[in-house]
C-alpha positions in Angstrom: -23.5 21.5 12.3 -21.2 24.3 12.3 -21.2 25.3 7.9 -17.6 27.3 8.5 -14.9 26.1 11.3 -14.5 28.9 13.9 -10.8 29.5 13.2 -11.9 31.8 10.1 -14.2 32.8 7.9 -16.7 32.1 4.6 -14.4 33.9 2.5 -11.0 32.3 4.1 -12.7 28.7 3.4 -13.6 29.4 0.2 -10.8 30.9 -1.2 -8.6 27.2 0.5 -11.1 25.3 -1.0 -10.8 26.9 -4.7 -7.2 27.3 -4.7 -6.9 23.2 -3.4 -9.4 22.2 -6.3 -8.1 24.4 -8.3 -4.5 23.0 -8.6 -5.6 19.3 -8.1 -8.0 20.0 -10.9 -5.4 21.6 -13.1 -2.9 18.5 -12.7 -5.6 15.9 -13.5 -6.5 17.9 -16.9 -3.3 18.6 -17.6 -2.5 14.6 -17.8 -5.5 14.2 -20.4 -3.9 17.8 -22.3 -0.4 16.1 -22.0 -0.7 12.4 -23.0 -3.0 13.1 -25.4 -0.7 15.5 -28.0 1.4 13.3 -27.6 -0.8 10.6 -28.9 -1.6 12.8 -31.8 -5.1 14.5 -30.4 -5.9 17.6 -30.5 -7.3 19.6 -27.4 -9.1 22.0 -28.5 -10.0 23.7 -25.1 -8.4 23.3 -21.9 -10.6 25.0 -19.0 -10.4 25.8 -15.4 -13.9 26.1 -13.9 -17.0 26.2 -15.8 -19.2 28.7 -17.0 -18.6 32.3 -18.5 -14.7 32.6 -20.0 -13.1 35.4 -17.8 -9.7 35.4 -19.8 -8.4 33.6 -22.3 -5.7 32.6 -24.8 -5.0 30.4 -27.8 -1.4 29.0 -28.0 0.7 28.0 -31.0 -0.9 24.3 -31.1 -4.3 26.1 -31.8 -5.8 24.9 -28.3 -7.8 27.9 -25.9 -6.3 27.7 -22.6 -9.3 29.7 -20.5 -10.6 30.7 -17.2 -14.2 30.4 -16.4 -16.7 32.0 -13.9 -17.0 28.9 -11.8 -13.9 27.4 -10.2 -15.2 24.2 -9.1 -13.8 22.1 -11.9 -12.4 21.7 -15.1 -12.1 19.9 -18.6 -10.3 19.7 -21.5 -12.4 19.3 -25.1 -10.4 17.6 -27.2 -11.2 18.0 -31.2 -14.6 15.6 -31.8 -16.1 16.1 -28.4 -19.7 17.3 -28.2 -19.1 18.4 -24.4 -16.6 18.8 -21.7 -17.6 14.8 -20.5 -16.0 13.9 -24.1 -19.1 13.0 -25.7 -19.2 12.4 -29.4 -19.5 15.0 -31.8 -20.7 12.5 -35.2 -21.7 15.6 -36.9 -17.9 16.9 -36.5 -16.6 13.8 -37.0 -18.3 12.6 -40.1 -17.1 16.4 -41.8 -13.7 16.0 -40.9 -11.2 14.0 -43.5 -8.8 11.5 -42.6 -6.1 13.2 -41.6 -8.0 15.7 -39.1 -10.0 12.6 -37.9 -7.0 10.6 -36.5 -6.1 14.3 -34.9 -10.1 13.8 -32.9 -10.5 11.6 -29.5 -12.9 9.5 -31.1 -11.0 8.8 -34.4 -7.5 8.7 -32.6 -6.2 4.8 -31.9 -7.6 2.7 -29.4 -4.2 3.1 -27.3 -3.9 6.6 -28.0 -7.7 7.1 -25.9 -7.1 4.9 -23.6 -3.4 6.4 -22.6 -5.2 10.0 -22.5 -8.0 9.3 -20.5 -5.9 7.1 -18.0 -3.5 10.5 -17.5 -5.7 12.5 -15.8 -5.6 10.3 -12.8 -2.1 9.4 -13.0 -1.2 12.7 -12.5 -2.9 13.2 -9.5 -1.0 10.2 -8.0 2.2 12.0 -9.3 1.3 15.1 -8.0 0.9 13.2 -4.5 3.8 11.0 -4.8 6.3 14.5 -5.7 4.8 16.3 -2.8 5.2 13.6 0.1 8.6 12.5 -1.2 9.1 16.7 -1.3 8.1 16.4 2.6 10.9 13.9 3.5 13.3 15.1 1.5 12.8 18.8 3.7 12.5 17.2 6.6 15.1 14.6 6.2 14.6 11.6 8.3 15.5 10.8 11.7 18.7 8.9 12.4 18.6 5.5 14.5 20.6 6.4 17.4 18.4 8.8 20.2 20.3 11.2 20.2 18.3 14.6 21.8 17.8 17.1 18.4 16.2 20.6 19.6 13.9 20.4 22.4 10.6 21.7 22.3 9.4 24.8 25.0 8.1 23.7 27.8 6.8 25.1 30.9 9.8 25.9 33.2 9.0 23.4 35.8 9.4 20.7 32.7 13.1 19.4 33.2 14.3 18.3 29.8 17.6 17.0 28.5 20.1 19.2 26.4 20.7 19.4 22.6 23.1 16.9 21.9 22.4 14.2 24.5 22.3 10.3 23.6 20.3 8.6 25.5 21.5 4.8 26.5 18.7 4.0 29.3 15.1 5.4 30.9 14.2 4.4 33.9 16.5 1.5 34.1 15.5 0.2 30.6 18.4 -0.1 28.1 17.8 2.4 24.7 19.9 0.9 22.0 17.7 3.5 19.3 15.1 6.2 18.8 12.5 3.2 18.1 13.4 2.1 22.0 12.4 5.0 23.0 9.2 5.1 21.1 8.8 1.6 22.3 8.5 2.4 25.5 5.2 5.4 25.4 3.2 2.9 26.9 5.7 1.1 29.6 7.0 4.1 31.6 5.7 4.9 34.4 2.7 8.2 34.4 5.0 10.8 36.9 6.7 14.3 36.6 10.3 13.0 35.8 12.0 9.7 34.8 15.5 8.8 35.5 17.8 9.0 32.0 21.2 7.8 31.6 22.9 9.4 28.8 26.1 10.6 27.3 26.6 14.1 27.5 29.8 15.8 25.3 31.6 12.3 26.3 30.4 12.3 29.6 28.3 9.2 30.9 25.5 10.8 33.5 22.3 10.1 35.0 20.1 12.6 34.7 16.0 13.4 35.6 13.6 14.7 32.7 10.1 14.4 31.6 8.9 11.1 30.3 9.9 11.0 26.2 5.9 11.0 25.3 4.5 14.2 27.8 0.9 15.7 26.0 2.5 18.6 23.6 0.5 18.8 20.8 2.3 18.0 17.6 -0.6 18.5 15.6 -4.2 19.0 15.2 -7.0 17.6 13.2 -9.0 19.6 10.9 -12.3 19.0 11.6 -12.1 18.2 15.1 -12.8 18.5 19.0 -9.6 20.1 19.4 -9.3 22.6 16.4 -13.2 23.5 17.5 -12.1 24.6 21.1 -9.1 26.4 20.2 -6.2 24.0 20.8 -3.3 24.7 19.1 0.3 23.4 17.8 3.0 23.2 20.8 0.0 23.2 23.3 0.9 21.1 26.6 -1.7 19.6 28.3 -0.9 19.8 32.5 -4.5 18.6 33.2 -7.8 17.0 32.6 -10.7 17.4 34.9 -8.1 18.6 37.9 -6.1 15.5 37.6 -2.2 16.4 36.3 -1.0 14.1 33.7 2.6 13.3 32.5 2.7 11.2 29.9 0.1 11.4 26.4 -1.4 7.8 27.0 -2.7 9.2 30.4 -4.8 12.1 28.1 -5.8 9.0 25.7 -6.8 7.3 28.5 -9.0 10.0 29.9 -10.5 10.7 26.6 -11.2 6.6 25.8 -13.0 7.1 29.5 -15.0 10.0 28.8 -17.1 8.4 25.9 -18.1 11.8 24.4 -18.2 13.2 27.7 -17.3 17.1 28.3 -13.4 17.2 29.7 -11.8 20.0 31.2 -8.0 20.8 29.8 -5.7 22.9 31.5 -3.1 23.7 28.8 0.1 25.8 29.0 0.9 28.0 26.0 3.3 30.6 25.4 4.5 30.8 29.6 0.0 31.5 30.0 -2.2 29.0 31.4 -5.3 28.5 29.5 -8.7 26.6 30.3 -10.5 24.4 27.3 -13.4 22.2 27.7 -14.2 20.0 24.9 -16.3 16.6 23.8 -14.6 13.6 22.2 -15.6 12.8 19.4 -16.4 9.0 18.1 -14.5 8.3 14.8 -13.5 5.3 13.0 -9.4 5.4 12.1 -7.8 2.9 9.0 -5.0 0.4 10.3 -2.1 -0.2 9.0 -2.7 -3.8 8.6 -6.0 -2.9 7.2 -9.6 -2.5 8.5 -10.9 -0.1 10.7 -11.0 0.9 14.3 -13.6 2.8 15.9 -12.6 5.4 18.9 -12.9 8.4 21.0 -10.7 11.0 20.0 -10.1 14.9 20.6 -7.9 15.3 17.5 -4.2 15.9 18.2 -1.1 14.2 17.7 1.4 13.7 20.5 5.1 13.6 20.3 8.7 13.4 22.1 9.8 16.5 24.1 12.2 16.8 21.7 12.7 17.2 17.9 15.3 13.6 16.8 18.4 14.4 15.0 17.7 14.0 11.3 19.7 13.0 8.3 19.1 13.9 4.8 17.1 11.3 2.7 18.4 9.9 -0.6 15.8 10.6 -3.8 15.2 6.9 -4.2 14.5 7.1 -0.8 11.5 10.0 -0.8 10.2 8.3 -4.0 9.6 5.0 -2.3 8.2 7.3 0.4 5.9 9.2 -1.7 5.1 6.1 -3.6 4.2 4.3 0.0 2.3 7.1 1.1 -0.2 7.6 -1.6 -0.8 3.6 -1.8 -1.5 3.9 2.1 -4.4 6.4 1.4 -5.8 4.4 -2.0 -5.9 1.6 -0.1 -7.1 2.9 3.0 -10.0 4.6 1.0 -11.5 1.5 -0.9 -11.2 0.2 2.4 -12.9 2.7 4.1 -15.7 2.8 1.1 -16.3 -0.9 1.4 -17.0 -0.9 5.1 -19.3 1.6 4.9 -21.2 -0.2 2.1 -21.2 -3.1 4.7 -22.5 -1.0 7.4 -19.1 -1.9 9.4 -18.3 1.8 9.8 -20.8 5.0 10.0 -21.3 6.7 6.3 -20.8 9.6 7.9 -17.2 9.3 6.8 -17.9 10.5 3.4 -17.8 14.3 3.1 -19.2 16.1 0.4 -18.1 19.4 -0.8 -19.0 21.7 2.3 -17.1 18.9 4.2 -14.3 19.5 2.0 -14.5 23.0 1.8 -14.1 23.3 5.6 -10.9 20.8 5.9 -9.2 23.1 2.9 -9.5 25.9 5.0 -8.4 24.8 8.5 -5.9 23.2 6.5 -4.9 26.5 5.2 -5.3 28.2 8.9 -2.2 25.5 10.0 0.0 27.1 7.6 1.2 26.2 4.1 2.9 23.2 5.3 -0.3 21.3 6.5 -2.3 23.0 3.2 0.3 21.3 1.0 -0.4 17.8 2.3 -3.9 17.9 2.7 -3.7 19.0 -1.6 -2.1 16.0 -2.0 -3.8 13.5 0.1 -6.8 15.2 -1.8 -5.4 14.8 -5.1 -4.7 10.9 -4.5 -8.8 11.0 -3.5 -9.8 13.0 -6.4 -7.9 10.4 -8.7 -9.0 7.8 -7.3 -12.8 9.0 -7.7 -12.5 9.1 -11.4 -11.5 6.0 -11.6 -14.4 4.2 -10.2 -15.9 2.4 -13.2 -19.0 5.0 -13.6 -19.8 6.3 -16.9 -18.7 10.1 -16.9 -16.1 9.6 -14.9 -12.6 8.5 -16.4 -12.6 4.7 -15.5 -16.4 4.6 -17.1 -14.5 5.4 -20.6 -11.8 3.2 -19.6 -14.3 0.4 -19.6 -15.7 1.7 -22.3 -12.4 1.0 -24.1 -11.8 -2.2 -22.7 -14.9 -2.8 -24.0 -13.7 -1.6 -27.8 -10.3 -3.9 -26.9 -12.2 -7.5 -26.0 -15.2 -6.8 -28.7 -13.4 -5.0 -31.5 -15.7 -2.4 -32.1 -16.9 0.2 -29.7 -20.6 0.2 -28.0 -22.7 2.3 -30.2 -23.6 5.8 -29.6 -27.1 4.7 -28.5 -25.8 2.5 -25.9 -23.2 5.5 -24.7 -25.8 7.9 -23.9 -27.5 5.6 -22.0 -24.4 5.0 -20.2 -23.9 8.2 -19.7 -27.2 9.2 -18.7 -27.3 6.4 -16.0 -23.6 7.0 -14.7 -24.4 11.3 -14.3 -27.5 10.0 -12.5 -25.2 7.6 -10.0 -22.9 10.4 -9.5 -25.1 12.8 -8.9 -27.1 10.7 -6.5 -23.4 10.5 -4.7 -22.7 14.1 -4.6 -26.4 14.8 -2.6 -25.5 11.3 -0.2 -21.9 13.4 0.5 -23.9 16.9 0.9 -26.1 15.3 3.0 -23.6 13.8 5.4 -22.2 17.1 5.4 -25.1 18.5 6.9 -26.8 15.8 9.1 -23.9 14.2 10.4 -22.0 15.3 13.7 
């Protein structure tokens, strides 16, 4: 397998990949720092990266904010911890009054542990849920009627409609909204212009343009056939294997056909005509509905010839959004981890770091735009993770307390090193599964 994509370099990567952990991991520790002073604990330590301290600070609540040598991580050591993993300290504990112990994690209310170890993932779902409602609220959002917004360059033999222009019918098929014109990618007919009526400055006109879905490349995949051979944003597609195509569901087509077969792109960019040849690649995409489906795919995203007409979107609006967004990738995870347990889809799906590593940086080669979503789709994974019920991890102290809550009492400290033993083995044993898909797997 290719370690680093061709678009850049090791250091490029690395540097996406650091900065991406880096801020996720500073959110998530920052929700343990936060909640717990204001349950009354006291961090004594908050870190970012491991290892050798490379600068630090104390601030006027007595805790060490630091930098360490190895930026793959963090913690925060709150007052009675042994270690960064919040192990107990009974030594500490035992010398500390009563005063200084209610101030410790481990001598701090049941509510008061549970509230701070629950914050770290929290905030990585708030951190997600600001960002993708910060999207929409940019963007704005498209308004119903189809109304032509900017349209996209295009070869010069590409007739398009105007800026401005509402379209009421294509190809004798009423448009009432944008969605009838999305509606209808699949029903139009696959040829070089369609016949629009429209409205143009008052006037009603019939007009002939490209079909609304022609193969432009909206976007491309990280990690895929398409970024791999070059292809980039605002491609268009005239040709596969010689044969001209006019609408995207004729490239789909040809790719669903090829079954990993090689195909030949002609592609216009920039007024140049370019040549790609590239291999489909099998991969297994979560439904809406839920579940997976398993297909052949280059890895772009197609679009209209032309950008809608938006409308600014209320706050309420972009929360529900964000909120919407980030439950689509929770729960399209746990279903992606369940099928895989069940052998319905290849565990190939499950990157490890290098995996990672290379989708932060041709993230980061898209621009900042794409960079900033793939942080928070990764932060909604990363908080996820540490909730899996795996001692070491935050939902293994969570059941820990709910544990303390249903028992009264706590498990003893014999019984959490054993836990803690086993659950750094499990992880551990994850982390070489994910390195090893990373480099075995196509």
């Amino acid at each position: 397998m290719e370690f680093i994509p061709q678009f850049g370099n090791v250091a490029f990567t690395l540097v996406a990949f650091i900065a991406a952990l880096s801020i996720i991991v500073a959110i998530h520790e920052y929700g343990h720092y936060i909640v717990g002073r204001w349950s009354g604990i006291h961090a004594e330590v908050f870190s970012i990266g491991f290892g050798p301290v490379l600068a630090s600070r104390v601030d006027r609540h007595g805790t060490r904010w630091q930098i360490a040598a190895l930026p793959f991580g963090g913690y925060v050591k709150f007052l009675g911890d042994a270690d960064a993993a919040s192990g107990k300290d009974g030594a500490a504990i035992d010398a500390l009054d009563v005063a200084e112990r209610r101030r410790s994690m481990h001598g701090a209310p049941l509510w008061a542990r549970a509230a701070t170890v629950a914050a770290g993932p929290v905030f990585n779902f708030i951190l997600s849920i600001l960002v993708f409602a910060g999207f929409v609220l940019a963007s704005g959002q498209a308004i119903e009627e189809a109304r032509v917004g900017t349209p996209k360059a295009l070869p010069a033999d590409m007739q398009v409609l105007q800026e401005g222009d509402l379209i009421t019918s294509i190809d004798g098929t009423p448009i009432a909204s944008l969605a009838d014109v999305r509606s209808l990618s699949e029903a139009v007919p696959s040829v070089p212009t369609l016949s629009y009526e429209i409205e143009r400055d008052g006037v009603a006109m019939t007009v002939d343009a490209v079909a609304p879905w022609i193969p432009v490349v909206e976007a491309v995949t990280p990690q895929s056939a398409a970024m791999a051979a070059g292809l980039e944003v605002g491609d268009v597609i005239r040709a596969i294997d010689g044969e001209p195509v006019y609408a995207f569901r004729q490239l789909r087509s040809a790719v669903e056909a090829s079954e990993g077969g090689a195909l030949a792109l002609d592609v216009w960019r920039d007024g140049e005509m370019l040549e790609f040849t590239l291999s489909p690649r099998r991969m297994d995409l979560p439904l809406a509905e839920g579940g997976f489906e398993t297909r052949w795919l280059i890895g772009i995203r197609g679009g209209l010839f032309f950008e809608p007409v938006t409308e600014p979107v209320g706050l309420l609006d972009a929360a529900q959004y964000g909120v919407a967004q980030t439950g689509f990738i929770i729960q399209s995870s746990l279903s992606g981890l369940w099928h895989m347990i069940t052998g319905a889809i290849s565990s190939c799906n499950l990157q490890g770091p290098i995996g990672i590593a290379e989708t932060s940086g041709a993230a980061a080669s898209q621009g900042l735009d794409d960079f900033i979503w793939f942080i928070a789709v990764l932060s909604t994974a990363v908080g996820l993770l540490n909730l899996f019920p795996i001692p070491v991890l935050d939902g293994g102290h969570l059941l820990f307390h709910a544990y303390e809550a249903v028992a009264g009492k706590p498990p003893s400290d014999k019984a959490l090193k054993i836990f803690m033993s086993v659950g750094l083995m499990l992880l551990l044993s994850l982390m070489l599964f994910a390195l090893t898909n990373d480099i075995f797997c196509p």
